[in-house]
N, C-alpha and C positions, 0 to 999 in steps of 0.2 A: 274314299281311298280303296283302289282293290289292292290285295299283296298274294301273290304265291307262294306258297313256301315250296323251294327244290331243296334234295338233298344231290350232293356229289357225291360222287362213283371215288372218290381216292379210298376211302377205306377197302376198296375191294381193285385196286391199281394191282396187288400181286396174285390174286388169285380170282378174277372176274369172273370165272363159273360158278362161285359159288354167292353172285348176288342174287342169285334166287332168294334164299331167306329175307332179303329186304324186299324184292318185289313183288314179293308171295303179302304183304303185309302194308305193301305202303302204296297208295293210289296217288297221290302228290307228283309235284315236278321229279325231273333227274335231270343234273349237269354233269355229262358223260366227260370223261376226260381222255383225250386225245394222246394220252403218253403210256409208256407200261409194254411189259412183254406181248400183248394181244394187240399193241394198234402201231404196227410197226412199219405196214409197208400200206401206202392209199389206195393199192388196189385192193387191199384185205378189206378195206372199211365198213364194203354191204355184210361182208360175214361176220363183221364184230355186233354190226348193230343189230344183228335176227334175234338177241337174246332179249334187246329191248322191243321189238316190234310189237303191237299191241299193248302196250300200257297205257293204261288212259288218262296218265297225268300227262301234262305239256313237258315236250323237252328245251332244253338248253346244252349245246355243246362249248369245251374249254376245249380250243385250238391247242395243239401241240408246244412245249415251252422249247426244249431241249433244241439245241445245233441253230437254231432259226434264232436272227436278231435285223429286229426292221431300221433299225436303227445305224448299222454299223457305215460309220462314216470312213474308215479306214481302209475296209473291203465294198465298195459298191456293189459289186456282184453277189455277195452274200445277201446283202438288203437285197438286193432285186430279186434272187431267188426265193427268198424269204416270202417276199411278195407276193409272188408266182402260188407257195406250196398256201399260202391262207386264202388267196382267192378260191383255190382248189379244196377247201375246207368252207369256206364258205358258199359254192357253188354245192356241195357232197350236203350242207347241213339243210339248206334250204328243199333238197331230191327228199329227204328223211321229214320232211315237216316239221323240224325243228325253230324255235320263235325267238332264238339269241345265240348268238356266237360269242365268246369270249374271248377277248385278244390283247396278249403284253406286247406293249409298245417298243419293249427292250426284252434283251436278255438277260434278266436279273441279276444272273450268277457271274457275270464277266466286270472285270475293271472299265470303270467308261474313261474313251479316250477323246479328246476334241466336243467336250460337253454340248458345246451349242452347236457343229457340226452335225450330231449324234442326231443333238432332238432337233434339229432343220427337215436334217434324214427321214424321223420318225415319222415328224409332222405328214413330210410330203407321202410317204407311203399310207398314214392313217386316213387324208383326205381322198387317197383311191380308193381303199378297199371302204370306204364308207359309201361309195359314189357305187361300186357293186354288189354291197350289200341291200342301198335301197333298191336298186334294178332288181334285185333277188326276192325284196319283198323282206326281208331279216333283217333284227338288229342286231347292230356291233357294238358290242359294248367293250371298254377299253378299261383294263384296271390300273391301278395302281401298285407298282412292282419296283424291286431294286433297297437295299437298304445304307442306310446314312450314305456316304459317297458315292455308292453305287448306285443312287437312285436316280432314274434319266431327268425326272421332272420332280421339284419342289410342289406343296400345297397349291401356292399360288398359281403356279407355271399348270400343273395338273387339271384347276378351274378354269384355265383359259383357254385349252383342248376345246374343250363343250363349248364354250364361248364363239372359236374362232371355226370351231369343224360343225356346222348342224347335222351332217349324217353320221354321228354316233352319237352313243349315250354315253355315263361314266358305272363305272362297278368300282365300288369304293371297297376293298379288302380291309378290314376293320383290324386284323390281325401285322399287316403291314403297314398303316397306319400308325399303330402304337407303338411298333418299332423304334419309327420314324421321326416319333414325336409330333405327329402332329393334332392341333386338333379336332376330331373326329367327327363330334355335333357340330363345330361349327361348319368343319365340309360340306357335310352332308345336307346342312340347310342352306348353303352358300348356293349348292347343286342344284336343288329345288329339283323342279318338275325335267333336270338336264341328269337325272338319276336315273338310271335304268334297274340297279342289282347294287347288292351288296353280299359280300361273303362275308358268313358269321363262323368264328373260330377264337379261340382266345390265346395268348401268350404271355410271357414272362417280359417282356419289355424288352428284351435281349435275341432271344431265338425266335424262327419262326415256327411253334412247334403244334400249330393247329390243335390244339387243345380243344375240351370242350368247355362252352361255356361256362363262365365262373370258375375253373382251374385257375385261369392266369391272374396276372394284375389289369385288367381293363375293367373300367367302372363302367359298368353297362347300362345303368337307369337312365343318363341323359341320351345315350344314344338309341333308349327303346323312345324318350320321349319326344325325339327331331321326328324316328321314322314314324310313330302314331300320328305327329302331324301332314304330313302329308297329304294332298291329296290326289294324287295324281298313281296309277298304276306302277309296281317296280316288282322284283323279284327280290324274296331273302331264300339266301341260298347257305344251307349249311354245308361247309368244306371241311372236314374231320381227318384226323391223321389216318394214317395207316393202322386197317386191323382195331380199329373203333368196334368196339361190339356194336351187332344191329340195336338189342333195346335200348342201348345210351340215346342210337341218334334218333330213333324213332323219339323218346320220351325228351329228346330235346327239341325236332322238330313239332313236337306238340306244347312244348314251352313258347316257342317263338310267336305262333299260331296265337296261345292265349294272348304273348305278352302286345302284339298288334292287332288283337282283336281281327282276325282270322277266322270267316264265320265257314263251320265245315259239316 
């Protein structure tokens, strides 16, 4: 089994000049995130990323969430656009050398309307941009998003993605899973070698409140003992709220490290 450990750029979403203190300190992955006052317009994007240039961990970008849903069966134009702006992030991520794209299927935050419409929607837009991401040479990895009614796809429906689309992978978000009630180890072994990433965060069972491990109610033993099984290459990526001190995530991403045997 190989596993990278990346950390995400949200703890520094309000104030990105000052990720120096993690990168001055942390030679590992980064999953940069595509949202926030600094990545606003795509022609900015070469000047956002000069602050990452030269790090010698691998990267990972998270596609932009906000205004974008691939899904919207009610506005086709919006999906289509939608479409349009992640090709165009996935074209931008592939120029940066980056080894993963990550992409919600939906727009979390909005009421779904015409369910199986939505995820038909989904579907057809995830099996393009998979079909340009292999041409690109990058994986797409597709998370898990939306909570109880709001969520575009169930456990089930979510395994069959992987199942019916082979150019992407899955990013199982361990924090919106538990939300959701579902169960996590068995996902994630259901997945198998169809895993690409997992975001590591914890919660209350209620909020999404990206917690750091072991704050929330998530029982973490079984799901450190699916991912040690593995044997196939994935990313564990820690996603931490806003304004996370550096040393929490540093001394979490060396938690993770031990707890999958993470040889560094």
């Amino acid at each position: 089994m190989v596993v990278t450990v990346f950390i995400n750029m949200l703890p520094y979403m309000n104030r990105i000049d000052d990720c120096k203190e993690l990168l001055d300190r942390w030679s590992g992955g980064l999953e940069l995130s595509m949202d926030g006052p600094n990545w606003t317009e795509p022609v900015h994007w070469d000047d956002e990323f000069r602050r990452f240039r030269g790090h010698p961990g691998p990267i990972s970008v998270h596609s932009p969430i906000w205004e974008l849903n691939l899904a919207s069966a009610r506005f086709p134009m919006l999906a289509e656009y939608s479409y349009a702006v992640y090709k165009e992030c996935l074209a931008w991520s592939a120029h940066i050398g980056a080894e993963q794209v990550v992409l919600h299927p939906s727009l979390y935050s909005t009421p779904l309307f015409l369910r199986k419409s939505s995820q038909a929607r989904s579907i057809e837009n995830l099996k393009r941009l998979g079909d340009d991401a292999k041409r690109l040479g990058i994986e797409l990895a597709v998370e898990n998003v939306g909570f109880r009614e709001g969520a575009l796809f169930d456990q089930d429906e979510f395994v069959r993605l992987f199942e019916d689309i082979p150019t992407i992978t899955a990013l199982v978000d361990v924090g919106h899973a538990h939300i959701n009630g579902w169960n996590t180890p068995e996902l994630l072994r259901t997945l198998g070698d169809r895993l690409g990433a997992v975001h590591l965060h914890d919660n209350d069972g209620v909020d999404d409140l990206h917690q750091p491990i072991g704050e929330g109610t998530i029982a973490w033993e079984p799901i450190w003992e699916v991912l040690r099984s593995l044997r196939h290459p994935f990313r564990s990526i820690i996603e931490y709220q806003f304004d996370t001190p550096v040393d929490t995530v540093l001394e979490h991403a060396a938690m993770v490290e031990r707890e999958l045997g993470v040889r560094v």
